[in-house]
TIKOL-658262 format. One record per residue (C-alpha): x, y, z; residue in three letters. Coordinates in nm, 4 decimals. Layout:
// residues N
<node xx="X" yy="Y" zz="Z" res="ALA"/>
...
END
This chain:
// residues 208
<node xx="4.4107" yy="-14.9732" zz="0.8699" res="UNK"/>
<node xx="4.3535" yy="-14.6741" zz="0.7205" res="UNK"/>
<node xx="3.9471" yy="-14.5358" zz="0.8116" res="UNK"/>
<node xx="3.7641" yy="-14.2130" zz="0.8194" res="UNK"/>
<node xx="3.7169" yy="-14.0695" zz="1.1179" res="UNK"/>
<node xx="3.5507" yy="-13.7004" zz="1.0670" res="UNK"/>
<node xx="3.1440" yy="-13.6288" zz="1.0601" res="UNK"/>
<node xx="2.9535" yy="-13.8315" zz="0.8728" res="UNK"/>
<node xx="2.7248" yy="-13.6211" zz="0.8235" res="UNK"/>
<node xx="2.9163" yy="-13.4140" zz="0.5871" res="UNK"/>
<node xx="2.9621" yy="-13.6669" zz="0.3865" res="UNK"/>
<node xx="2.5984" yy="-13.7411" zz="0.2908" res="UNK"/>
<node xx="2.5893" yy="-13.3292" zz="0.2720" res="UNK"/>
<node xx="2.8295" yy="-13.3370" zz="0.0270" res="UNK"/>
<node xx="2.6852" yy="-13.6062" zz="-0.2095" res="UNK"/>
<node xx="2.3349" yy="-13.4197" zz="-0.1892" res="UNK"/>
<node xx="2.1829" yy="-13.7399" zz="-0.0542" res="UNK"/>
<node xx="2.1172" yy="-13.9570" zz="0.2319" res="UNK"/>
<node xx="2.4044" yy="-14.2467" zz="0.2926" res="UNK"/>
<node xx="2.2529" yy="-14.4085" zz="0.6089" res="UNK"/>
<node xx="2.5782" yy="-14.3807" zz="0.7769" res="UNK"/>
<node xx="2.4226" yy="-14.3066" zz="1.1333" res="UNK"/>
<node xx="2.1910" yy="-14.5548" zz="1.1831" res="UNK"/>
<node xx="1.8556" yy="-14.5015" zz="1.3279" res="UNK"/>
<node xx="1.9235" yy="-14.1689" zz="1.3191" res="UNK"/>
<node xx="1.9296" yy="-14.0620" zz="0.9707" res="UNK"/>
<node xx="1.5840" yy="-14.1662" zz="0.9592" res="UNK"/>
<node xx="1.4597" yy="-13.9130" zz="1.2107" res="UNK"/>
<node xx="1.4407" yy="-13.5469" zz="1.1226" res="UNK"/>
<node xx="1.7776" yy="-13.5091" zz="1.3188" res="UNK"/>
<node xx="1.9257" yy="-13.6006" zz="0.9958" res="UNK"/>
<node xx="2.1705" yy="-13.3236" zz="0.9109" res="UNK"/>
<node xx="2.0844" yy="-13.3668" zz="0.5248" res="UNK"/>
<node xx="1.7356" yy="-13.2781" zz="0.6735" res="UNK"/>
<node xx="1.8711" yy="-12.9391" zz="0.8508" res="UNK"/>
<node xx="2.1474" yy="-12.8262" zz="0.5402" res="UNK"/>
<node xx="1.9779" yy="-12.9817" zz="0.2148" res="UNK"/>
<node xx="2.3002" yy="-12.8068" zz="0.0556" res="UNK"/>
<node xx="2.6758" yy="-12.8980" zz="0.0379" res="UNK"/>
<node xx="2.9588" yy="-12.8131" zz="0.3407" res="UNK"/>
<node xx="3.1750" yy="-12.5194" zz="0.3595" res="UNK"/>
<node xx="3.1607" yy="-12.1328" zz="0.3141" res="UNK"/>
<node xx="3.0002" yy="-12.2265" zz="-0.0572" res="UNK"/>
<node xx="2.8025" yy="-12.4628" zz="-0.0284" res="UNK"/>
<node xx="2.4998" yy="-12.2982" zz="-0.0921" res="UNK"/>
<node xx="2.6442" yy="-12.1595" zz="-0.4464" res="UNK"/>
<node xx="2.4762" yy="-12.3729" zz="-0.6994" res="UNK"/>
<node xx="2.7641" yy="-12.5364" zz="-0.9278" res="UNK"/>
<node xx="2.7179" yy="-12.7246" zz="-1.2386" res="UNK"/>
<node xx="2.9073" yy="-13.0328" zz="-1.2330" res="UNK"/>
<node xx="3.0872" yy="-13.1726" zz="-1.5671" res="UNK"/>
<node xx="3.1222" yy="-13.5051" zz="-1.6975" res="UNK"/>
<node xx="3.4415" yy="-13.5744" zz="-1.4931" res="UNK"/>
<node xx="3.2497" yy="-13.4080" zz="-1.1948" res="UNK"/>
<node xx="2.9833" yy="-13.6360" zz="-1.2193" res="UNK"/>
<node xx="3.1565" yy="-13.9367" zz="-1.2597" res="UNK"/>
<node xx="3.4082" yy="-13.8361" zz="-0.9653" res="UNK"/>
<node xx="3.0946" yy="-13.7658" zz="-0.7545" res="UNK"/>
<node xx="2.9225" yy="-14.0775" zz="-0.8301" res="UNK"/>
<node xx="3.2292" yy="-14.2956" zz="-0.7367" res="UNK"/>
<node xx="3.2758" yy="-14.0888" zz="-0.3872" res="UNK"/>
<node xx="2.9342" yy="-14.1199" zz="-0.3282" res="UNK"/>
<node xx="2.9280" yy="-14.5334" zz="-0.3682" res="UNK"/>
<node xx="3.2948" yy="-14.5046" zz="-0.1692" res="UNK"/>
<node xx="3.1306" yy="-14.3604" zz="0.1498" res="UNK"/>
<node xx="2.8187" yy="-14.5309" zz="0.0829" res="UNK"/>
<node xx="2.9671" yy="-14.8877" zz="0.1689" res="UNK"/>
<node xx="3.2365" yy="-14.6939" zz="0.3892" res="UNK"/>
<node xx="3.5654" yy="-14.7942" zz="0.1756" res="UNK"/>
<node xx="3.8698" yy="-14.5829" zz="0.0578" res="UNK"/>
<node xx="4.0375" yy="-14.5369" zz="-0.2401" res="UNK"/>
<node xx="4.2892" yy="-14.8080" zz="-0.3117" res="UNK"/>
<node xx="4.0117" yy="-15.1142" zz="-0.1821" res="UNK"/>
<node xx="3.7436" yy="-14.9869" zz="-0.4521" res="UNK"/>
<node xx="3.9724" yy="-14.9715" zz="-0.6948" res="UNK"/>
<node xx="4.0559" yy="-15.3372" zz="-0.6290" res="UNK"/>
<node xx="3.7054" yy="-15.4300" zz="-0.5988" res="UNK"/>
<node xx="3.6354" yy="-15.2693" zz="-0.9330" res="UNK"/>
<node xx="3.9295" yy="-15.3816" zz="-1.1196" res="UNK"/>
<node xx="3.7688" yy="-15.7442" zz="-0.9589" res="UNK"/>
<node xx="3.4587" yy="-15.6601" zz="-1.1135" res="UNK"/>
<node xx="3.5501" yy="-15.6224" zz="-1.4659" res="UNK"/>
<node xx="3.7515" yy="-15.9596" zz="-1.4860" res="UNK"/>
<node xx="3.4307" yy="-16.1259" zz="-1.3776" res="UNK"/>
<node xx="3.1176" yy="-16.2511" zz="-1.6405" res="UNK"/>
<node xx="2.8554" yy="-15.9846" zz="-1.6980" res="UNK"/>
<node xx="2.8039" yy="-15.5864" zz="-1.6238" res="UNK"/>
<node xx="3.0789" yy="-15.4548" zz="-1.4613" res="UNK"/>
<node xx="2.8598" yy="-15.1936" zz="-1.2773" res="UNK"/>
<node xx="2.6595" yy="-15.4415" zz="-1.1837" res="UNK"/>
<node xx="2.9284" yy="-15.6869" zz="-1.0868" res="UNK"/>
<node xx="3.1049" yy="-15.4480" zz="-0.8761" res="UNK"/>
<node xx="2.8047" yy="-15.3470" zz="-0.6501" res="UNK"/>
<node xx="2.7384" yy="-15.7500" zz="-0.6293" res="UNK"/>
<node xx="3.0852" yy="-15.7845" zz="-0.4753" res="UNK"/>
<node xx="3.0352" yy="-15.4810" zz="-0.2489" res="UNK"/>
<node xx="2.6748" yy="-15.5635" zz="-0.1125" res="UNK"/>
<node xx="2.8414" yy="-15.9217" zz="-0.0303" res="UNK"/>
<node xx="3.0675" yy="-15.7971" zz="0.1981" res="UNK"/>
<node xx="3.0678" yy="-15.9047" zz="0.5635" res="UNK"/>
<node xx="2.9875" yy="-15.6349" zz="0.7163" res="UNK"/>
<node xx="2.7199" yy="-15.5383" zz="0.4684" res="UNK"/>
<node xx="2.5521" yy="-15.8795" zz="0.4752" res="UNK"/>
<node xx="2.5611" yy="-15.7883" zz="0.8729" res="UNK"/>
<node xx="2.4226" yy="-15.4269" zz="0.7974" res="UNK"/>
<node xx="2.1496" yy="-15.5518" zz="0.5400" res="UNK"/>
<node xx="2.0374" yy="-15.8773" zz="0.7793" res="UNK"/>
<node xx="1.9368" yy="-15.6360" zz="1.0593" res="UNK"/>
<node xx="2.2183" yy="-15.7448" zz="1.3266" res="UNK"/>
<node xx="2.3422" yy="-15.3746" zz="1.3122" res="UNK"/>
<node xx="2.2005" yy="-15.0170" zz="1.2952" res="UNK"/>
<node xx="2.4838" yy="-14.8776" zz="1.0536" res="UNK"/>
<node xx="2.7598" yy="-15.0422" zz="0.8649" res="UNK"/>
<node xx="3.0022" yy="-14.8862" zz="1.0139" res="UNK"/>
<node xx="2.8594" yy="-15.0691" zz="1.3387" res="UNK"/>
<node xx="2.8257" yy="-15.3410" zz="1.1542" res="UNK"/>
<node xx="3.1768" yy="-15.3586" zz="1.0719" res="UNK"/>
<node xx="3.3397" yy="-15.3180" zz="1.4310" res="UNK"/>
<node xx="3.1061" yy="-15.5975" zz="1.5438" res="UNK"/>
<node xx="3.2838" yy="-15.7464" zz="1.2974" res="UNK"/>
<node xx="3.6294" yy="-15.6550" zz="1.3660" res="UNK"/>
<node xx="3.5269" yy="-15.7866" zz="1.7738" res="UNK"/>
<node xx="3.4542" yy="-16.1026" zz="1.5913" res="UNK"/>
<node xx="3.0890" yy="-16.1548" zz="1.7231" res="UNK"/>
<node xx="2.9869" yy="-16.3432" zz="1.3902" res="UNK"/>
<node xx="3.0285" yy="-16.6967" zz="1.2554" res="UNK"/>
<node xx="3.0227" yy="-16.7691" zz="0.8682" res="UNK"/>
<node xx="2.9914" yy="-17.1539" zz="0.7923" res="UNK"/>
<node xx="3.0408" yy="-17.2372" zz="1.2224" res="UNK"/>
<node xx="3.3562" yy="-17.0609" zz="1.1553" res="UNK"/>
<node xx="3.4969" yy="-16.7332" zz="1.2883" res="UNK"/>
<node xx="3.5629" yy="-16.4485" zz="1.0692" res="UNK"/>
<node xx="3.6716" yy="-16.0734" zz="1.1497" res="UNK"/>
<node xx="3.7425" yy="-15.9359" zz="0.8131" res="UNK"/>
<node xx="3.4870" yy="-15.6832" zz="0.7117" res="UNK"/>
<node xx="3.5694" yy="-15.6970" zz="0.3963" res="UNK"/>
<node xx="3.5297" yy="-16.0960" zz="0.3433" res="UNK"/>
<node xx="3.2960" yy="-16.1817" zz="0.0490" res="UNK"/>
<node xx="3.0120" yy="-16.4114" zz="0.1393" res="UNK"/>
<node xx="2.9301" yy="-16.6606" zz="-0.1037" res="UNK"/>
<node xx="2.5868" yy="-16.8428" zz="-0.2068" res="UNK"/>
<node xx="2.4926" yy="-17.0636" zz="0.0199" res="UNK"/>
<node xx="2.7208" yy="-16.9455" zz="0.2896" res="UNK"/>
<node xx="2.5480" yy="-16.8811" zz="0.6794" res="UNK"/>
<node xx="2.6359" yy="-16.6110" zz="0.8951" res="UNK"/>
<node xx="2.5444" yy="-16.6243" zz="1.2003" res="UNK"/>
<node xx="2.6032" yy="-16.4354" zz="1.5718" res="UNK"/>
<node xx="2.8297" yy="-16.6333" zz="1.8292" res="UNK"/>
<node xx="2.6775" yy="-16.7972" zz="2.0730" res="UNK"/>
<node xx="2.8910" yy="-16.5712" zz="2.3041" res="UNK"/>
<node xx="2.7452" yy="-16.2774" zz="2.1439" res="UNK"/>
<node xx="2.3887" yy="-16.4290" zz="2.1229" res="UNK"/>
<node xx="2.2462" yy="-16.2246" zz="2.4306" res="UNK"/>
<node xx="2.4337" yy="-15.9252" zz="2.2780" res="UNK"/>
<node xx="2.1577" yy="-15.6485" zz="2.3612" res="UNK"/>
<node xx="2.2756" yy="-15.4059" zz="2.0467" res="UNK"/>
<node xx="2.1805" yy="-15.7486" zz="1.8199" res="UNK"/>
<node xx="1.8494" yy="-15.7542" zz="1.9706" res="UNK"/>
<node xx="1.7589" yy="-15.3899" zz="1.9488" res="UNK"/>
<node xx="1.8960" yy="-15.3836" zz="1.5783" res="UNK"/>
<node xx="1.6600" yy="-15.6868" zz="1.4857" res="UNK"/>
<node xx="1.3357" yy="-15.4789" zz="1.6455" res="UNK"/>
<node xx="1.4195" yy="-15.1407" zz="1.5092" res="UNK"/>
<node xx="1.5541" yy="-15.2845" zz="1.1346" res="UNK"/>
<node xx="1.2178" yy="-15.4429" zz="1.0561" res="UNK"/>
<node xx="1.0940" yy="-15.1332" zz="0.8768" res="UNK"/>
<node xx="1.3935" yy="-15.1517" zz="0.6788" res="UNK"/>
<node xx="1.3162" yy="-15.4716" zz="0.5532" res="UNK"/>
<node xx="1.5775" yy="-15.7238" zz="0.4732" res="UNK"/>
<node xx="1.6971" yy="-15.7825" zz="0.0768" res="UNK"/>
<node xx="1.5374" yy="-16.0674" zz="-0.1181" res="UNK"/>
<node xx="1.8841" yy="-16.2353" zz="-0.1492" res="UNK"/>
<node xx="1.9094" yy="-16.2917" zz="0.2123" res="UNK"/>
<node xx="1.6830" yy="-16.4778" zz="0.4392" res="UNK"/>
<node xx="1.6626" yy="-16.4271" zz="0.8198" res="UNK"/>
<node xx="1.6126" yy="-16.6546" zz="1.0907" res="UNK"/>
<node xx="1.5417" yy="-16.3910" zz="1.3373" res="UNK"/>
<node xx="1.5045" yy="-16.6271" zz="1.6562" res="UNK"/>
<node xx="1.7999" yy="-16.8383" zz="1.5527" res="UNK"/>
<node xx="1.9801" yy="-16.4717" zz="1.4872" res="UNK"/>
<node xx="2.0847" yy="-16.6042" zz="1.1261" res="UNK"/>
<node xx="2.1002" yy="-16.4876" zz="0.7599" res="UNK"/>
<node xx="2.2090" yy="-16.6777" zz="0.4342" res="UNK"/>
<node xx="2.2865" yy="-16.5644" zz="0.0840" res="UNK"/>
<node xx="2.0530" yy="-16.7940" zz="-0.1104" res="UNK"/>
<node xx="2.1207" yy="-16.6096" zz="-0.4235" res="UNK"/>
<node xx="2.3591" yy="-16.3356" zz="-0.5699" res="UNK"/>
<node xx="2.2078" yy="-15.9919" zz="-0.5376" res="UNK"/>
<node xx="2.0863" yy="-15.8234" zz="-0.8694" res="UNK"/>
<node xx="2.0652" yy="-15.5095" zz="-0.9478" res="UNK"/>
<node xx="1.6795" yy="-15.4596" zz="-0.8753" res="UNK"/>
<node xx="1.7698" yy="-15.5349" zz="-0.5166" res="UNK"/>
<node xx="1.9903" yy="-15.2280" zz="-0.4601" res="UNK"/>
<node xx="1.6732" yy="-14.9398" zz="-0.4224" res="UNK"/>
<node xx="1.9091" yy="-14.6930" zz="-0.3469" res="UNK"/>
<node xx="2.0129" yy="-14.4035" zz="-0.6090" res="UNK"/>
<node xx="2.3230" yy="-14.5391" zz="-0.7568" res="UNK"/>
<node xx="2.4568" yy="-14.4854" zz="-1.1396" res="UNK"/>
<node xx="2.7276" yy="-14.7398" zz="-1.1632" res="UNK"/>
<node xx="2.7924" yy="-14.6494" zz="-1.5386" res="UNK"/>
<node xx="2.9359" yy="-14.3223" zz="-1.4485" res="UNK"/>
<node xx="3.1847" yy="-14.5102" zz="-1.2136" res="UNK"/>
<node xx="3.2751" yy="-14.7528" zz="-1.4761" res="UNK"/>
<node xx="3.3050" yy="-14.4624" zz="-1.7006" res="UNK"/>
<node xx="3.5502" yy="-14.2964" zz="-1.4925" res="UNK"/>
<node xx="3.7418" yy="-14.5939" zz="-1.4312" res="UNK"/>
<node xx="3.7947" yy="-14.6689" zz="-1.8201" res="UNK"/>
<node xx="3.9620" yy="-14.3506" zz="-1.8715" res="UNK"/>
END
């Protein structure tokens, strides 16, 4: 499966803001958004006004790396979210915060997604009593995931749970910390996701 695999880093860098994809880390002044407030490369100090397009093509990249998927999957997901009832911006970051390995992410059981999606991939979760390794599975209302009993003493799991409570856990989920637990009780809305995100620009590049 196709997967980035260069500095994250840059990648926040070049979408001017913070994407959380290092964990614990991008909340500490080691951040390298925190070091180089200003884009990669020979020029990225040269202050460029972005067009339309540029804006829109930004705003997609920056949701892409955000949630950690490539090209052809958010296309999928988006083309998803306009056949469904309701916004399609809104419908399309439903779908994505629903993901597996978000859900993980979001719950506390990991420090990054892109932790959370090889614990994933190593299968240490349960959705339903039943084992899953698909980071990309959608979890449904109602729907439990859970860490495998195998994986219960898992030492990351605990150290995630201690150092994520600052973060605070969505009000679509709930958490049974002890029983290391979470359940969608509801679909998220839009006042969930606090992070800077225009969706319209991505569904205005996408209807092009």
């Amino acid at each position: 499966m196709a997967r980035y695999t260069g500095a994250v880093c840059k990648l926040c860098r070049r979408e001017g803001t913070k994407l959380y994809l290092k964990g614990e880390r991008c909340y500490k002044d080691k951040c390298g958004i925190e070091k180089k407030a200003y884009p990669p490369g020979q020029h990225g100090q040269l202050r460029k006004k972005l067009s339309d397009y540029g804006m829109q093509l930004r705003e997609k990249q920056k949701v892409k790396r955000f949630y950690g998927i490539l090209e052809a999957q958010f296309r999928l997901y988006f083309e998803k979210a306009a056949r469904m009832q309701g916004i399609t911006g809104e419908n399309l970051l439903s779908l994505l915060e629903r993901r597996l390995d978000n859900v993980v992410y979001r719950a506390g059981f990991a420090g990054s997604r892109k932790e959370a999606r090889q614990m994933v991939r190593h299968a240490h979760f349960l959705v339903n009593g039943r084992k899953v390794n698909i980071p990309s599975f959608i979890v449904k209302v109602g729907e439990v995931v859970e860490v495998r009993e195998k994986s219960g003493d898992h030492g990351r799991v605990k150290e995630c749970l201690e150092t994520a409570e600052g973060r605070g856990v969505p009000e679509w989920l709930t958490l049974d910390k002890d029983g290391k637990k979470t359940q969608v009780v509801r679909l998220p809305e839009r006042t969930d996701i606090n992070y800077e995100i225009h969706e319209h620009l991505i569904v205005e590049l996408y209807s092009k």
